[in-house]
N, C-alpha and C positions, 0 to 999 in steps of 0.2 A: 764080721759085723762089729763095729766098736763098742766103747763102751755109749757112747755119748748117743747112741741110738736108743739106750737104755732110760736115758733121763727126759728125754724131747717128748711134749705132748703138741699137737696141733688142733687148732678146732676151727672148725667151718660153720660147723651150726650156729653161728652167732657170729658176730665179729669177727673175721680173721685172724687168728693171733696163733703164736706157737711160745710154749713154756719150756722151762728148763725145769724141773719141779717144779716150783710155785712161782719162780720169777720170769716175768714175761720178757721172751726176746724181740729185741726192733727190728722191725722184716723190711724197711726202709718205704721207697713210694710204692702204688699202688699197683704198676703193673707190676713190680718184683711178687709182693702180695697175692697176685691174682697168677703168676706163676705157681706158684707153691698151692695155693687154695684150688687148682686144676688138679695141681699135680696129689693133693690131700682126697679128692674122688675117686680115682683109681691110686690107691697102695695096693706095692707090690706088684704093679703092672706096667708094663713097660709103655711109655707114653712119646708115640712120635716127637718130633721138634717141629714139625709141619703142624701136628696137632695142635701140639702149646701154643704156637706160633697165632694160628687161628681162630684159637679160645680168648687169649690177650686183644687181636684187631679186628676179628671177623674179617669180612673183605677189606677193610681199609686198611690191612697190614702195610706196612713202609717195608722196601726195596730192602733197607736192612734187619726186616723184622727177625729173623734168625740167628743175625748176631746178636741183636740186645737181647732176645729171649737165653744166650749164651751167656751175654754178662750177667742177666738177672740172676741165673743158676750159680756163677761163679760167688755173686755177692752173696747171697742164701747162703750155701756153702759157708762162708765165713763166719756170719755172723752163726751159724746155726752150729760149725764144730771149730769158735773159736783157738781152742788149745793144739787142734790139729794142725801136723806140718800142709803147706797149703796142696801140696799134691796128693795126701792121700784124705784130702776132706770128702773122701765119696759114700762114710757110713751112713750116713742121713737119705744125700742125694747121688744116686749112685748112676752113673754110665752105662747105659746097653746101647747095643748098634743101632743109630741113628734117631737116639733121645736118649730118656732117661727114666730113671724107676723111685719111687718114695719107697725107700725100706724101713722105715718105722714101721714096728708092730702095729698092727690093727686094733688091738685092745687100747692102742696110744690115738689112733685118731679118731674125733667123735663120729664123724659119719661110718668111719668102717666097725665101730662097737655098736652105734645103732643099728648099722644091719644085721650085724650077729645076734643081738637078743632079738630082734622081731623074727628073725627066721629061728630061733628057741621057741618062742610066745605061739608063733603058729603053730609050731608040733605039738607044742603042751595044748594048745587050745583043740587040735584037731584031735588026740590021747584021749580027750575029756578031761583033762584037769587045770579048771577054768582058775583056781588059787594062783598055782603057779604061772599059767600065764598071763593072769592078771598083775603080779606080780614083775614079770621080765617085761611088758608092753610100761610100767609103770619105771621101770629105769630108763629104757628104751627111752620113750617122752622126755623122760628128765634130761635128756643129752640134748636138749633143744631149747637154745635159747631165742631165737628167734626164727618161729617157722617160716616167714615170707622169704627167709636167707638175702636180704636185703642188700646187705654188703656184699659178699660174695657175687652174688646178683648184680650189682655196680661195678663190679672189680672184672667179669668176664663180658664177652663180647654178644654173648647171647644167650638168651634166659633157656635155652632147650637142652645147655648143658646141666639144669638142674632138674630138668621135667621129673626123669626116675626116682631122684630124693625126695622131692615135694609129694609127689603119689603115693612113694611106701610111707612119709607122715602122717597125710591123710588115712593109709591104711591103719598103721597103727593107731592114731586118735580115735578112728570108727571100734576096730576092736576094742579098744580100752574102754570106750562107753558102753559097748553090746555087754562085754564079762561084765563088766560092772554093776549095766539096771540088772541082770539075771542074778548077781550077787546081794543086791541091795544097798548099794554103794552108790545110789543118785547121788547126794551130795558130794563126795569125793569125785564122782569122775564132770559133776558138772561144769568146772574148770573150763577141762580139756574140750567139753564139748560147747562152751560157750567160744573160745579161742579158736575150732573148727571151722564155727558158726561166721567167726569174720574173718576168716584168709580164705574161707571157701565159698563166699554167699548166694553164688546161684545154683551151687550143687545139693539136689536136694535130699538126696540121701542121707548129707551130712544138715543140712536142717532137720530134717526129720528126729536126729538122733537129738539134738536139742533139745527140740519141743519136750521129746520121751522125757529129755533129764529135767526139764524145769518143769515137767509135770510131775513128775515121781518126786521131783524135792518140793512140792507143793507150794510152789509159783507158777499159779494156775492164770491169774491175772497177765504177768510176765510171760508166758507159754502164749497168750492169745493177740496179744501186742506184737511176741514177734513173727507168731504166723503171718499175720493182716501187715509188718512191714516187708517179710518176703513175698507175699504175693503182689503187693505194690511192686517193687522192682523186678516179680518174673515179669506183670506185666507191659512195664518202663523198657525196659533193656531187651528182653526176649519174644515178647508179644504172646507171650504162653499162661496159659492158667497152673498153679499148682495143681502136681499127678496127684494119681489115687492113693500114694503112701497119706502125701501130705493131708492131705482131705480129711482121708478117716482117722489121723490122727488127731485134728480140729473139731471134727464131728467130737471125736471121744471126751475130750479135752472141757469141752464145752459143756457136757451134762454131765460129769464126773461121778454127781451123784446118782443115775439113775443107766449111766450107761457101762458094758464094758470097760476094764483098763483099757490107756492108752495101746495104739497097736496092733489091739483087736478089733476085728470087723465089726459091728454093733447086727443083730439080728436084725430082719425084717419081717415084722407081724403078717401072721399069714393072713390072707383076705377071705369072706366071704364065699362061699360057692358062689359063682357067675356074678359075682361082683364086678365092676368096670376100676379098671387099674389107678393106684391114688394118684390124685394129682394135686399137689400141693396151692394153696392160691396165691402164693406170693405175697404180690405188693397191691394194698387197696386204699386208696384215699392221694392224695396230695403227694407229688414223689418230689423227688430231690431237683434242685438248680438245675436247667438247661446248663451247658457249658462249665468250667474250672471255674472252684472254689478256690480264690486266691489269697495265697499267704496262710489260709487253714491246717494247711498238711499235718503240723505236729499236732494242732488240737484235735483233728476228726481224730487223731490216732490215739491222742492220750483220751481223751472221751471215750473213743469206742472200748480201749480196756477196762476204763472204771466200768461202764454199762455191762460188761459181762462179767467181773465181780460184785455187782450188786443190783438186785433187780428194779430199785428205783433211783434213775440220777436225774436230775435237774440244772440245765444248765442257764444257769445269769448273766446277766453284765449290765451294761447299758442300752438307752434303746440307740437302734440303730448299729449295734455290735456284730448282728449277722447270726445271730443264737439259732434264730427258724431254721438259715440254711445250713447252717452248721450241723443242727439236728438233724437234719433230714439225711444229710451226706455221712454223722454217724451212724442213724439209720440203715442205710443202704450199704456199711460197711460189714457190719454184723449179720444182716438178714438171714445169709446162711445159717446164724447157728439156731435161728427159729424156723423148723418147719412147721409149723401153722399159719406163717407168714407176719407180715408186717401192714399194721391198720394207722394212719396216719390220721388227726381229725385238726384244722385251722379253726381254732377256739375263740378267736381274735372277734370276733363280731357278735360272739354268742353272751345272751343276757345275763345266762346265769347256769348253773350248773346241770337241769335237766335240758337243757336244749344243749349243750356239749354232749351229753349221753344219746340225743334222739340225731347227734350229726355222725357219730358213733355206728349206731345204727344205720343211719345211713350209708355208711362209707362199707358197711360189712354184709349188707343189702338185702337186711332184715324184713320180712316181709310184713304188713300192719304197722299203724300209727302206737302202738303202743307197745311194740314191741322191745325186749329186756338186752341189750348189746352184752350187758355183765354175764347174763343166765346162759348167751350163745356162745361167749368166749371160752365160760368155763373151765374146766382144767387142760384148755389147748396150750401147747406152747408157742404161745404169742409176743409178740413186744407192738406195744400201742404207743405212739408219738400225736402227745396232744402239744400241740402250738398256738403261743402264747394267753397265757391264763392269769396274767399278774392282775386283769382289772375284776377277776370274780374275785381277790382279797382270800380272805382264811375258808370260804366255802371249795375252794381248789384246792387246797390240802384235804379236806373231807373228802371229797369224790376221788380221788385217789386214794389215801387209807383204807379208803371203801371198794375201789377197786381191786386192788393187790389183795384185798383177805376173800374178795368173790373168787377169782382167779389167781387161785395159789402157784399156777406155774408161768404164768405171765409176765413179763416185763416193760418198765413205764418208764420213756424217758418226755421228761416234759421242760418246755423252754418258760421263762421265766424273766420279768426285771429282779422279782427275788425268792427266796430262795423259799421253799414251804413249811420248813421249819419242824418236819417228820424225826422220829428219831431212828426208821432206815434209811433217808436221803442221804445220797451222797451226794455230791454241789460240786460241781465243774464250771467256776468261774472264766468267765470268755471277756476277754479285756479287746478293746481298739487295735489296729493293725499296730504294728511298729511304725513310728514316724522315723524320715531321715534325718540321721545325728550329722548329717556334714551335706556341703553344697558341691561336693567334686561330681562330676558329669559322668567320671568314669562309674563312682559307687552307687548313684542314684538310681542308673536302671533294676538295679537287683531288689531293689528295698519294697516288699509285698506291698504297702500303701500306692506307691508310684506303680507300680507293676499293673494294679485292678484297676489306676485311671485309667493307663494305659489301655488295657485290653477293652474297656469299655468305650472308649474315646472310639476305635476302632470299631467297635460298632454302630457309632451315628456319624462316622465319618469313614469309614472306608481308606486305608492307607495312609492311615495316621503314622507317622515315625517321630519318635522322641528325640529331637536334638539335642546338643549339648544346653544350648540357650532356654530350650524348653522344660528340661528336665528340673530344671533351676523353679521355672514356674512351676510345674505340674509339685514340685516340693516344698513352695511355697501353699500353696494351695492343699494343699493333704495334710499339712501343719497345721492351717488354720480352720481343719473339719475334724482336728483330733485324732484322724485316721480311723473315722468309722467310717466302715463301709458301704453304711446305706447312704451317707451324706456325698460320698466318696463317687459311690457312680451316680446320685444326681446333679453333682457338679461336672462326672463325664457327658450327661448325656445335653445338658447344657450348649455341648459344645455344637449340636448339631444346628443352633441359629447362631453360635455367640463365636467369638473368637477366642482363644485361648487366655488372654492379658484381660478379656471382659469379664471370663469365668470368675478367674481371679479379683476382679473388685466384686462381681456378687458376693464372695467369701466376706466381703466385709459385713453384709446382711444375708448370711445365710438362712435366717429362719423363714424371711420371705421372698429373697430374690433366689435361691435355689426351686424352683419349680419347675419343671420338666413336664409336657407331656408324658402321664406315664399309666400307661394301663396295662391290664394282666397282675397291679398288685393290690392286696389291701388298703384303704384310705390310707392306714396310720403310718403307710410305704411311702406314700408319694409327697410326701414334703417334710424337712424334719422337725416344722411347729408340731404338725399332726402325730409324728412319731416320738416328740415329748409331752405335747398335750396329754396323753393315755399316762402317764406316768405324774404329773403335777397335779391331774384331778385329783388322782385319787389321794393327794395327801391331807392332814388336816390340815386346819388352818393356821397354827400354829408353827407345825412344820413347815409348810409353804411359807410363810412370812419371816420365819429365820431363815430359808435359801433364799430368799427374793433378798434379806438385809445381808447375809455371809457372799451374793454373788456380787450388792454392787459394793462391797468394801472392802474384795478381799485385795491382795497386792496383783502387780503385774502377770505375777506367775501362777495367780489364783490357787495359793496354796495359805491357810492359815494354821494358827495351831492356837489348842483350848483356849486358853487367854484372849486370846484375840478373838474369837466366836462368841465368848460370855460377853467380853465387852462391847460389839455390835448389838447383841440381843438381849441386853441387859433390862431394855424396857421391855422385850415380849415375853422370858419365859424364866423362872427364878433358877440360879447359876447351880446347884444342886440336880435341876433335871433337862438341864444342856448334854449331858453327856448322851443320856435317853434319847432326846431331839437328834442326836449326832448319827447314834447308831441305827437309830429308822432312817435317816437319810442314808447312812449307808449302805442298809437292808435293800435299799431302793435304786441302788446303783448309781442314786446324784451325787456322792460323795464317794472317794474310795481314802483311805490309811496310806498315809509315806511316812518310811522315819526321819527324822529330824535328828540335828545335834543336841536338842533339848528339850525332846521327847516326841511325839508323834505329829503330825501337821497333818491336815485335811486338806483336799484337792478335789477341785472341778473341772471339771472339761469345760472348752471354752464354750461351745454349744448348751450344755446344760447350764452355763453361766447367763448367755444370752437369754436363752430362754423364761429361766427365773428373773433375772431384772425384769422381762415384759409382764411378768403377771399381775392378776388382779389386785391393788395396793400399792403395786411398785411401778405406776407407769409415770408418776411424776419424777423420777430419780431413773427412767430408764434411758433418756435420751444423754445423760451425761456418764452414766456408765456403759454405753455404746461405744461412746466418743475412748471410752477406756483400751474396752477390749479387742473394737472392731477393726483395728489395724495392725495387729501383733498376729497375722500366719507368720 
């Protein structure tokens, strides 16, 4: 063996490349590369020329696949023991009968040193001495710079020539997390187990070991987010529920305080002699949307995590943003972690706040007119979904404050135009779909806005298909609704007398030519005067008459900034308590904050725009700020 066998490192685990001490040698194109990265899996082993051959083309090998995998050897060879006379360049890459051998030491290539310390790591680990093998599984990994083996992966003809590498990684990642939580090393191995987490993601074993580490480094929040996104995708892709590791890890995970560690089984309370076996009540009152919730996916999912770190959140937006159904589909995402179930109450038509309590009642099917829904909830673990409450004003924050300290292990998620103003609310702001940023035919089907006309369109028409021509409309038309979704599909459902190009001029008067037959929902559902009505009442009059002055003066793009608002409303409210004015409109979700080049601007949706011009005081300046807005989808 020469010397120059001495200096050569090769690595696989990452980028193909081979060193000469620290300077990297040019291995020339790809299949030369993918000769040598076959021939770097087996060191020291004698490896066909049929093999290589078939590693480089799979079946598609060429007639003279044998020679060039000959030349590729010869060029290697060279470049790999340049100072060598050219016939005895075989230290490196050496000749046995009918192929050839990689005689680099094994401590020289990364995949053959990775196998050496994990088969150390196991004996130390199987010994009982988890230091030490936690230690060799912790070089082991580090020899891995890319575990999907991406290149190599490109470079061979077929990914099964990696299978065994990829397995014993996964192997080692799992041990390096197991010594690790047993060692108290969450933090450190959670890395490795986050990195698992996405080269392995429908393997549950390796979620599971996740979840462990983001719950022992006390991202509890994060542990719960990514349970609820793998079980989304077992069941997208697999049609399976998460097994019982995953489960009782979630269970755990979830009452942290009151439950077992993570991992462990949680007891089950003995029952009663001749008790009848429990059974949990689930879901009572109002359940979630028939059919997909479209374009919501990241929200239901960032929601559902806030609502399990905090047991009251409140989600806002504007009306017609989809907040109900939103709620209810995060609702229905967590349920599991409440066994006492889930009690839903549609607050939307209630007067005031002890008739939200006696529908309460109702929904949990309290028996007598005057019966306590707070006194029955009790210290169950519950989560209550009261829907929409913004017109009971500051007495809806009371009955909540009031609820949560009746029922100290209960949790309250409530929809909302604004926010209640608690100092445990967490606020999950829920904005309008995404509108489409361009008119190409190819990008428009994907864009959530177009997507829910779409799917809705299809149901008052039956074999609806989006052409290129149409896609154009249907984006025209979700432009000029903001891309809220309740405006969104009663301009779908429109479609069932109107023609498509007719929808679209309704958009030009949506407050009153979007009306649809439409029953099965609340009034303030079926048109969206009615679904801003509920939100313009209830302002003062003061407020209401600077939206009615900021909707008809603002610019094209109905965005203004300070200055320009003071000096609209210079005659109704003195410029000192404008900013006041500003920020209850934007408490109200009529107004949202953009930054600007010279300092902050204020924005209206064009629907909240319409809307305010029509109000009480503004109907002589609304026909000319129609003429503004009403033709800019």
């Amino acid at each position: 063996m020469g010397a120059a066998v001495n200096t050569v490192r090769i690595r696989v685990l990452g980028p193909v490349a081979a060193f000469r001490d620290t300077t990297e040698i040019p291995l020339g194109p790809s299949r030369q590369r993918a000769v040598l990265g076959y021939l770097a899996l087996h060191p020291g082993q004698p490896v066909p020329l049929g093999a290589l051959t078939e590693a480089v083309w799979g079946d598609d090998a060429p007639a003279s696949g044998d020679h060039l995998v000959r030349t590729y050897v010869a060029r290697l060879r060279q470049v790999l023991e340049p100072d060598t006379a050219p016939r005895a360049r075989t230290n490196v890459i050496a000749s046995v009968p009918g192929g050839y051998r990689l005689d680099v030491p094994p401590e020289r290539v990364d995949a053959a040193h990775f196998q050496q310390l994990l088969c150390r790591a196991r004996a130390r680990q199987a010994a009982g001495a988890p230091h030490e093998a936690f230690e060799l599984l912790d070089a082991a990994l580090g020899l891995w710079q890319d575990p999907t083996l991406a290149d190599l992966g490109g470079l061979l003809a077929s990914p099964r020539h990696l299978t065994a590498l990829r397995d014993d990684w996964v192997d080692a990642g799992l041990r390096h997390v197991a010594v690790g939580l047993t060692l108290g090393q969450a933090s450190v191995v959670l890395p490795v187990a986050e990195q698992l987490a996405a080269v392995e993601p429908l393997q549950e074993a390796v979620q599971a070991r996740y979840l462990e580490a983001l719950t022992r480094s006390g991202q509890r929040a994060a542990a719960v987010h990514h349970y609820l996104s793998v079980r989304a995708r077992l069941r997208a892709e697999l049609g399976v529920e998460p097994g019982p590791e995953l489960r009782r890890l979630y269970a755990a995970l979830l009452h942290a305080g009151d439950e077992p560690e993570p991992g462990v089984e949680p007891p089950s309370p003995a029952a009663p002699a001749g008790a009848e076996p429990d059974r949990r009540p689930g879901w009572r009152g109002p359940g979630p949307a028939i059919g997909p919730l479209i374009g919501r996916e990241d929200d239901v999912a960032r929601c559902a995590t806030l609502l399990v770190a905090h047991r009251h959140v409140t989600i806002v937006g504007p009306a017609g943003c989809g907040k109900s159904a939103t709620g209810l589909a995060v609702a229905e995402r967590v349920a599991a972690a409440f066994p006492d179930g889930v009690a839903t109450v549609d607050a939307a038509e209630a007067r005031d706040c002890g008739e939200v309590l006696r529908l309460l009642a109702e929904t949990l099917e309290l028996p007598g007119p005057n019966a306590d829904p707070l006194r029955a909830v009790g210290d169950q673990r519950m989560l209550l979904v009261l829907n929409d409450v913004e017109h009971l004003g500051a007495r809806a924050g009371e009955m909540v404050e009031h609820a949560l300290h009746r029922c100290p292990r209960t949790a309250m998620l409530v929809t909302s135009r604004r926010r209640l103003g608690l100092t445990h609310e967490a606020v999950f702001r829920l904005a309008p779909l995404p509108l489409p940023d361009t008119d190409s035919p190819d990008a428009l089907p994907d864009n959530p806005a177009v997507r829910l006309f779409v799917h809705r369109a299809g149901l008052v028409r039956p074999g609806f298909r989006l052409s290129p021509a149409d896609a154009v409309t249907v984006a025209r038309i979700c432009r000029g609704l903001d891309g809220l979704p309740l405006a969104v599909e009663l301009a779908a459902a429109c479609l069932y007398t109107d023609s498509l190009d007719g929808v679209l001029r309704r958009v030009d008067d949506p407050l009153d030519e979007l009306r649809p037959q439409r029953r099965g929902h609340p009034q303030h559902h079926r048109s969206l005067r009615a679904a801003l009505h509920r939100t313009l009442a209830t302002l003062s009059p003061v407020d209401r008459a600077c939206l009615g002055r900021l909707a008809r003066r603002a610019g094209g793009d109905r965005c203004f900034s300070l200055d320009e608002a003071a000096a609209s409303c210079a005659d109704l409210v003195p410029p000192a308590e404008l900013g006041a004015v500003l920020d209850r409109l934007a408490d109200e979700s009529l107004l949202d904050r953009r930054p600007g080049p010279d300092g902050p601007r204020f924005g209206l949706l064009r629907t909240v725009a319409l809307a305010a011009a029509a109000g009480p005081g503004n109907v002589g300046d609304h026909q000319a700020f129609h003429g503004m807005v009403g033709n800019q989808p």
